[in-house]
C-alpha positions, -999 to 999 in steps of 0.1 A, spaced: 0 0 0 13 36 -4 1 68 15 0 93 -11 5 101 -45 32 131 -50 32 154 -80 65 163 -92 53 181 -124 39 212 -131 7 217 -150 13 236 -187 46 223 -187 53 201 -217 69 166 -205 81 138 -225 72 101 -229 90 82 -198 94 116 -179 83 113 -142 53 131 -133 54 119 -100 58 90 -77 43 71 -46 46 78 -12 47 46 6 38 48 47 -1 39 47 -21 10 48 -53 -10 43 -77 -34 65 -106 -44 54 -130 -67 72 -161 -78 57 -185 -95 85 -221 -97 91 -228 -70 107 -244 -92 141 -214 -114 138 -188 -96 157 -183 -69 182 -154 -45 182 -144 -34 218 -152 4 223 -122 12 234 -102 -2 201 -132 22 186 -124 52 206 -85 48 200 -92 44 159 -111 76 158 -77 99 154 -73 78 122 -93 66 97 -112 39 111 -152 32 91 -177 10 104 -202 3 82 
């Protein structure tokens, strides 16, 4: 996974085939679980401590 994707060119400039236009930023990452929803309980606290990222429950 990668964090973010940087920019390294300007817009209006003219570039050439195989020139970098930018590059990824590696440092983030993914976890996905799929459950049914009555399946599984996440602890509040795990919850609470995810909310300063980017923690979704759906």
């Amino acid at each position: 996974m990668f964090g973010s994707i940087m920019n390294t060119f300007n817009p209006g400039i003219k570039i050439s085939k195989g020139q970098e236009m930018g590059y990824f930023a590696f440092g983030g990452s993914t976890i996905v679980m799929l459950v049914d929803k009555n399946l599984i309980k996440i602890d509040q606290d795990i919850i609470e401590n995810t909310k300063k990222k980017d923690l979704r429950l759906m």
